[in-house]
C-alpha positions as CSV (number, residue, x, y, z in Angstrom):
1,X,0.0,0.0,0.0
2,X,2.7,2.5,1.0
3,X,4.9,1.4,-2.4
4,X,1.4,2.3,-4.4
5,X,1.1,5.4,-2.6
6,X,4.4,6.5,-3.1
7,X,4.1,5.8,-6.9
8,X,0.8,8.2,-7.0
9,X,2.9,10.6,-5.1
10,X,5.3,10.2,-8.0
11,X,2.9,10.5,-10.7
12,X,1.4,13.9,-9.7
13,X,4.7,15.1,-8.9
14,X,6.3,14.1,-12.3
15,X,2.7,16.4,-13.8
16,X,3.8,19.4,-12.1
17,X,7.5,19.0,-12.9
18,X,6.5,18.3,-16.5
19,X,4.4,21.2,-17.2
20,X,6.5,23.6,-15.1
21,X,9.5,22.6,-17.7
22,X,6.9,23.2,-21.1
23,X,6.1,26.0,-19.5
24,X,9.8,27.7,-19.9
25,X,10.5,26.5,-23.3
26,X,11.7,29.8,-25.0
27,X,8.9,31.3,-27.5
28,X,11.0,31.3,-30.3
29,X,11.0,27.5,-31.2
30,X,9.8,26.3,-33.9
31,X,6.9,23.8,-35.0
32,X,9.5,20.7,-35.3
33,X,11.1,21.8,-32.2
34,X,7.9,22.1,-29.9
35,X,6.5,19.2,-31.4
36,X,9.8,17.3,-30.5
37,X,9.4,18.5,-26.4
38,X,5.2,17.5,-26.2
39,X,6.3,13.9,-27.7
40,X,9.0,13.5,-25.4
41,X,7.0,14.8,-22.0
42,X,4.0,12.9,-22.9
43,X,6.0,9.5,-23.7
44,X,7.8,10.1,-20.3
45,X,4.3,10.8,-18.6
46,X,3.1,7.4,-20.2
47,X,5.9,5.4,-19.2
48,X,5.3,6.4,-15.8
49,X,1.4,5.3,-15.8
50,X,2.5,1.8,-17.8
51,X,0.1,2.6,-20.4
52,X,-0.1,0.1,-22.7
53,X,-0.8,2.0,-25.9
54,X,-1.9,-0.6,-28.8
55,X,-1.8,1.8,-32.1
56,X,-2.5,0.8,-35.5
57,X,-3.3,1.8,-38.2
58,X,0.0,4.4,-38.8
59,X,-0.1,3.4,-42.3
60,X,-3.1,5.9,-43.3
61,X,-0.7,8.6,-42.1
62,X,0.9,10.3,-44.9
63,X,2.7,14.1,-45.0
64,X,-0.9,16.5,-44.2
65,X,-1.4,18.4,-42.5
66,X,-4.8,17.3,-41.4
67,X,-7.2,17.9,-39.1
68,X,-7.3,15.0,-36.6
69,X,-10.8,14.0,-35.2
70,X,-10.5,11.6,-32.5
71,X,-13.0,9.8,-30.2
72,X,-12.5,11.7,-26.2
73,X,-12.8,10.1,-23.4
74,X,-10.4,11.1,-21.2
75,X,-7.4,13.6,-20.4
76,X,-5.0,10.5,-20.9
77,X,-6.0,10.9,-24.7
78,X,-4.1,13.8,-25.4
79,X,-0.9,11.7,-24.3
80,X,-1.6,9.0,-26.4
81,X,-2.3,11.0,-29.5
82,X,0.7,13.3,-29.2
83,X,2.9,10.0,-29.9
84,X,1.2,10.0,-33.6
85,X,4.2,10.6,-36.3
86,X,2.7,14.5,-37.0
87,X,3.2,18.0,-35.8
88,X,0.2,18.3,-34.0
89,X,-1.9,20.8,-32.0
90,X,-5.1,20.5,-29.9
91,X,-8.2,22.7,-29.7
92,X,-9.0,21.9,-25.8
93,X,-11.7,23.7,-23.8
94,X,-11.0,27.0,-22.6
95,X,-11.3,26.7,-18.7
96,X,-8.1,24.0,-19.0
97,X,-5.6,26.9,-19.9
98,X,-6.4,28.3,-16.3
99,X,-5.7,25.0,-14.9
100,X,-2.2,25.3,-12.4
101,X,0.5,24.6,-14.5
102,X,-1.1,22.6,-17.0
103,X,-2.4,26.1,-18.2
104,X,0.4,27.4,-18.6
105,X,2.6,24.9,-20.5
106,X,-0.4,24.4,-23.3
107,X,-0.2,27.9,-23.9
108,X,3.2,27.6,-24.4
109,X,2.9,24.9,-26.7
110,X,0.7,27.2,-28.9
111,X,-2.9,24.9,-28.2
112,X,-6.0,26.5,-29.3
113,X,-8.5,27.8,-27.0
114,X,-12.3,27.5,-27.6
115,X,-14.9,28.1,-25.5
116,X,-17.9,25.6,-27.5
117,X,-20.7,27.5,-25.1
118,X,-19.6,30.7,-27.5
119,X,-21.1,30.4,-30.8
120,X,-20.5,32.2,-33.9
121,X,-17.4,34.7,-31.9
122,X,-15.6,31.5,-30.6
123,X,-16.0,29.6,-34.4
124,X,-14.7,32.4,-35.9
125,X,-11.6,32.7,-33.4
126,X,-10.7,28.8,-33.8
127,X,-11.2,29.7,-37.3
128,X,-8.9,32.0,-37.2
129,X,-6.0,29.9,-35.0
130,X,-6.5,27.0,-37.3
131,X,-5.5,28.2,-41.1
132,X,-2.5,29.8,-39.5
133,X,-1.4,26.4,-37.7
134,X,-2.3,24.3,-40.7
135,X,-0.4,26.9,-43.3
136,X,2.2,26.1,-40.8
137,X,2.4,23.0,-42.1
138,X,1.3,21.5,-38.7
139,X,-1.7,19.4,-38.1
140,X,-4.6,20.4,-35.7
141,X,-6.6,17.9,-33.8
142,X,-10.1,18.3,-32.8
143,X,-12.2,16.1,-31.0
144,X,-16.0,15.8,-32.4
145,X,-17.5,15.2,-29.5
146,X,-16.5,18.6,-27.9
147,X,-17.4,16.1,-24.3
148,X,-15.7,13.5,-22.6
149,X,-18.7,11.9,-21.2
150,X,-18.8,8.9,-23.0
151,X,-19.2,7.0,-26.6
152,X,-22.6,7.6,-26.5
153,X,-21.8,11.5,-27.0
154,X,-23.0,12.8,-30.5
155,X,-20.6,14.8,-33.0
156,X,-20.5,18.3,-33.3
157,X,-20.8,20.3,-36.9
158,X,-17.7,22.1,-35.4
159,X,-15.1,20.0,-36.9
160,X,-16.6,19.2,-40.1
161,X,-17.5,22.9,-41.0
162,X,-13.7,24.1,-40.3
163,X,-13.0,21.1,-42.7
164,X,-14.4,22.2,-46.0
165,X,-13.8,26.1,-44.7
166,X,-10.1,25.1,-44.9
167,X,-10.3,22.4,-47.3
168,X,-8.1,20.4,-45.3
169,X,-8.5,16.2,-44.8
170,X,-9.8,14.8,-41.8
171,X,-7.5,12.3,-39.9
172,X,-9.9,9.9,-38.1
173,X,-8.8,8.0,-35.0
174,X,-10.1,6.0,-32.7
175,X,-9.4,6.6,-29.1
176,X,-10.8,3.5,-26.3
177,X,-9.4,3.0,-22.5
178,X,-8.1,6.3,-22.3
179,X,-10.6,6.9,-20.1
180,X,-9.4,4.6,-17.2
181,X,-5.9,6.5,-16.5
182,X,-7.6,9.5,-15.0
183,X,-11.3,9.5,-15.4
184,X,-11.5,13.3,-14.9
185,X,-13.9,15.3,-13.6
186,X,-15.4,11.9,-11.9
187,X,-12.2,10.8,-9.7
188,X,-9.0,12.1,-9.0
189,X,-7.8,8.7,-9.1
190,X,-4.6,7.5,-11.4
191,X,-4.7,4.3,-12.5
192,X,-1.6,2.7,-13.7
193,X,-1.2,-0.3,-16.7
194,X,-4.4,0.6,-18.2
195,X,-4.1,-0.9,-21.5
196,X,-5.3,1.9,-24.8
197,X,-6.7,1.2,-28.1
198,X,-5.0,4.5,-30.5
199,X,-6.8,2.9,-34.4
200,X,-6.1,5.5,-37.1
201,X,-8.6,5.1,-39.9
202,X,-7.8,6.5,-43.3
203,X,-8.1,9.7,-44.1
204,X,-11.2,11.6,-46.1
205,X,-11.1,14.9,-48.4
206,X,-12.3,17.6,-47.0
207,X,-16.1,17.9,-47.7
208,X,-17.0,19.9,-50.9
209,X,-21.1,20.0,-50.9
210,X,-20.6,17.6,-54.0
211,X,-19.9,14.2,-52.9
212,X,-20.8,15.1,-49.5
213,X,-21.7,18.2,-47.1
214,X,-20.1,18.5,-43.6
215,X,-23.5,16.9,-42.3
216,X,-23.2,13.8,-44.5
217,X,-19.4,13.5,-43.3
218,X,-20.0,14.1,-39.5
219,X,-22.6,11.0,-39.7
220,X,-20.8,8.9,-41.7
221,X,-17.5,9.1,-39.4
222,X,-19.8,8.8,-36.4
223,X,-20.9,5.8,-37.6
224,X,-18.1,4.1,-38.5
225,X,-15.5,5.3,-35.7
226,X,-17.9,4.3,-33.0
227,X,-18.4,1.2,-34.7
228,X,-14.7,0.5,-35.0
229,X,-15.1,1.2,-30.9
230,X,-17.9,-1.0,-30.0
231,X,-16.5,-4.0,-32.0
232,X,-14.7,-6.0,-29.4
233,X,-11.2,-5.7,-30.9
234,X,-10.2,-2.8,-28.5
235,X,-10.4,-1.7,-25.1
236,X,-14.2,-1.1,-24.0
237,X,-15.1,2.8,-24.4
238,X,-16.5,4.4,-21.7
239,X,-20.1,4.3,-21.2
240,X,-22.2,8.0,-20.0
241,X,-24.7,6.8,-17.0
242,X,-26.4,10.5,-15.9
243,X,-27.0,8.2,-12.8
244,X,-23.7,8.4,-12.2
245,X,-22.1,10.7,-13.9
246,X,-24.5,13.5,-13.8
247,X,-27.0,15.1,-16.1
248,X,-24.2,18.7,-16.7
249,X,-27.6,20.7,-17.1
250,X,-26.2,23.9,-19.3
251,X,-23.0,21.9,-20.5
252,X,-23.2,21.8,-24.6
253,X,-23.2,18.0,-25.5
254,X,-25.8,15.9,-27.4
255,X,-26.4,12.4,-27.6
256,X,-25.9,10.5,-30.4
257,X,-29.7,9.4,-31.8
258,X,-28.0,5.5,-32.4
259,X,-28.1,5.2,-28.4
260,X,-32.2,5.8,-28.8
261,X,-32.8,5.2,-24.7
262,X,-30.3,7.5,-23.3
263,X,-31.1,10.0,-26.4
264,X,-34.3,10.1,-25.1
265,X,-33.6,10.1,-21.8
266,X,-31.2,13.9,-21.9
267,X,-34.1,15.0,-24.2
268,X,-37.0,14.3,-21.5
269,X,-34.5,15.7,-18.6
270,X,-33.9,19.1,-21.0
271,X,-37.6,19.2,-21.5
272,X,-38.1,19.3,-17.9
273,X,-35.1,21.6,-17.0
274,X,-34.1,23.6,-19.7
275,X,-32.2,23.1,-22.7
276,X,-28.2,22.9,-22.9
277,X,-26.6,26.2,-23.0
């Protein structure tokens, strides 16, 4: 018990050191450079939890830049995906840059900032962010599901929209077990050897409103990454239970109309209390 403890110890110490050293990386380096110092801290942060990251699917990866659209479920997915073989950025909620420490070192690392309860002035922000890092020659990764609440979370227009804005292709991947190294907000708890399923699916064109409009894409990629999910061959996703987990009255998240009960469960509850913000 003590030799656990002491290894938790560890772990949260080894976050703080870690983000108090991206922190004070000098703001002149450049993409290949910072990309180079988030691979190595979050390879040394995985290490340390034993995560055992089973990735396939590298092959689809070719020069981009893209825009990456991964399943969330968890903080622990950010680690994972920073190990893909791109220069890569995150769009990440806006109340995690005022996070201790953390904060700081994402804003060093040049992460984008959106606020999703916004609307039309934080789109046209992210908007803004993303042709610059993607001109850059860097890729930007942007998780559909704007939630981390579980597979049963719908995707957002968000992602799609920017895509055929900046005619860039999507990148999908399939993220499953993150979930179970820190299951944040629900536990502060760390839990180490947690194996991760990282599947990288091939890429798609940007859509056009020809062969498809960003609606068409969003529910086709919905469909098919969560079926990739739900298969058996990776690590189980995590499941949303409001029981449990809460109902985050004026949080922005829908829920995917394939999981009809709880669908119609969130709709009955927003019915009664008010609709998401």
């Amino acid at each position: 018990m003590r030799g656990r403890l002491r290894h938790l110890l560890l772990g949260r110490t080894l976050l703080w050191q870690t983000a108090h050293c991206l922190k004070r990386l000098p703001e002149t380096l450049s993409p290949a450079e910072r990309d180079a110092a988030q691979k190595q801290a979050s390879a040394r942060l995985l290490r340390h939890l034993r995560v055992q990251l089973d990735t396939t699917g590298l092959e689809h990866i070719m020069d981009g830049p893209y825009l990456v659209v991964p399943l969330h479920e968890g903080i622990a997915d950010v680690l994972c995906l920073a190990q893909l073989p791109l220069p890569l950025r995150f769009v990440a909620r806006d109340e995690i840059f005022n996070w201790p420490h953390v904060g700081p070192a994402i804003r060093r690392l040049g992460h984008v900032s959106i606020n999703p309860e916004s609307g039309a002035r934080g789109y046209r922000e992210l908007l803004r962010r993303a042709e610059g890092i993607l001109k850059g020659g860097e890729s930007l990764a942007m998780f559909p599901q704007g939630s981390l609440l579980g597979i049963e979370t719908d995707f957002q227009r968000g992602a799609f929209v920017l895509a055929r804005q900046l005619n860039v292709p999507l990148l999908p991947v399939v993220m499953t077990g993150a979930h179970r190294v820190w299951e944040h907000p629900f536990t502060p708890r760390l839990r180490y050897g947690v194996r991760v399923g990282m599947r990288v699916l091939p890429p798609t064109p940007a859509p056009d409103g020809h062969r498809y409009t960003p609606d068409e894409l969003r529910l086709t990629l919905r469909q098919l990454m969560k079926r990739h999910a739900l298969d058996g061959s990776m690590p189980a996703p995590r499941r949303y239970r409001p029981e449990r987990d809460g109902f985050w009255d004026g949080f922005r998240f829908d829920i995917d109309p394939d999981f009809p009960e709880l669908h119609h469960q969130i709709a009955e509850r927003r019915r009664s209390h008010g609709p998401a913000a």
